[in-house]
C-alpha positions, -999 to 999 in steps of 0.1 A, spaced: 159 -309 170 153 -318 208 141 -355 220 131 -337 259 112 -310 269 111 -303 308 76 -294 317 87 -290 357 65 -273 387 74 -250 407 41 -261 429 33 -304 440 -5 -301 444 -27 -329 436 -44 -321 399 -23 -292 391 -4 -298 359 12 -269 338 -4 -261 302 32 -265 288 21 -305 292 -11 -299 274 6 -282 246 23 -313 235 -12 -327 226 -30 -298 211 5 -287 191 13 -323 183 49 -315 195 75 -341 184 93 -342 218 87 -368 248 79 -343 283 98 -347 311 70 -339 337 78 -329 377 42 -323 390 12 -332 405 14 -367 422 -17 -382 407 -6 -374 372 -12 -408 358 -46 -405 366 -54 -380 336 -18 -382 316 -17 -411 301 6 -436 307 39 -440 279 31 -403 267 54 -386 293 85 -393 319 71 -385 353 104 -373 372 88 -385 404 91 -422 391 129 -423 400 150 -420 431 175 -393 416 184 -371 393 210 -395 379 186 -427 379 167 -405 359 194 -394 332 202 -425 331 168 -433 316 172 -407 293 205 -418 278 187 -448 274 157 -438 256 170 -409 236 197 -434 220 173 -465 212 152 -451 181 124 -479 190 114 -471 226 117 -433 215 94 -437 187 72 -457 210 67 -430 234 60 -407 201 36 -429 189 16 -434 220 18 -397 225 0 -395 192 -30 -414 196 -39 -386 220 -53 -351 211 -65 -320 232 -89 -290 226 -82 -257 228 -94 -242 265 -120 -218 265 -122 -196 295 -158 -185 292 -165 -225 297 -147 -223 328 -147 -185 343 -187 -176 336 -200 -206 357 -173 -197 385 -188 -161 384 -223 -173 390 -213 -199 420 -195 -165 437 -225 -149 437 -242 -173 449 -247 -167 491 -239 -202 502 -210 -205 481 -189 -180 503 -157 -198 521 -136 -175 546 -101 -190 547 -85 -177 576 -45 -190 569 -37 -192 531 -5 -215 540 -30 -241 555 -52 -240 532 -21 -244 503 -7 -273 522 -31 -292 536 -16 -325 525 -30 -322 491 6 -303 480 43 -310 486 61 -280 505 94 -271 480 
């Protein structure tokens, strides 16, 4: 029913990315994203499976773009296509949370962080 889906971020940090992206490879969703996130996205996204929002200059350049590919059946089924030769596997936390467990027990692991706002936006993230 829908050509878009806006997978947007309310946080610009380098290798965060929403889920809602990953969904559209697990669910095989039939719907091109519209992604606003992290800025080194292209490095694990791969390129013609998404619009990255930070590609244009405004809003409108950007809608413009979408008028354009929502109306021309080839370029939209292109996207579609490259989208499909793509897969992802479900996330298992135990994968990810047991060995995080074990390296904060560990005694060198500790880190104090003394200002959380530093630490956030230490050039790695773009302040909203």
């Amino acid at each position: 029913e829908y050509k878009f889906y806006l997978a947007l971020e309310n946080s610009l940090c380098r290798d965060y990315t929403t889920e809602k992206l990953f969904n559209f490879f697990f669910h095989d969703l039939p719907m091109i994203p519209i992604v606003y996130g992290a800025p080194n996205l292209h490095e694990y996204i791969p390129k013609g499976t998404f619009i990255n929002v930070m590609d244009y200059n405004s809003p409108n350049e950007l809608a413009k773009d979408l008028m354009r590919i929502g109306s021309n059946e080839t370029i939209y089924t292109q996207f579609l296509k490259e989208k499909d030769k793509y897969t992802a596997e479900r996330f298992k936390w135990e994968e990810v949370l047991c060995p995080m467990c074990v390296k904060l027990h560990e005694a060198d692991s500790s880190k104090v962080i003394s200002d959380i706002n530093t630490w956030i936006w230490n050039g790695t993230c773009i302040k909203p």
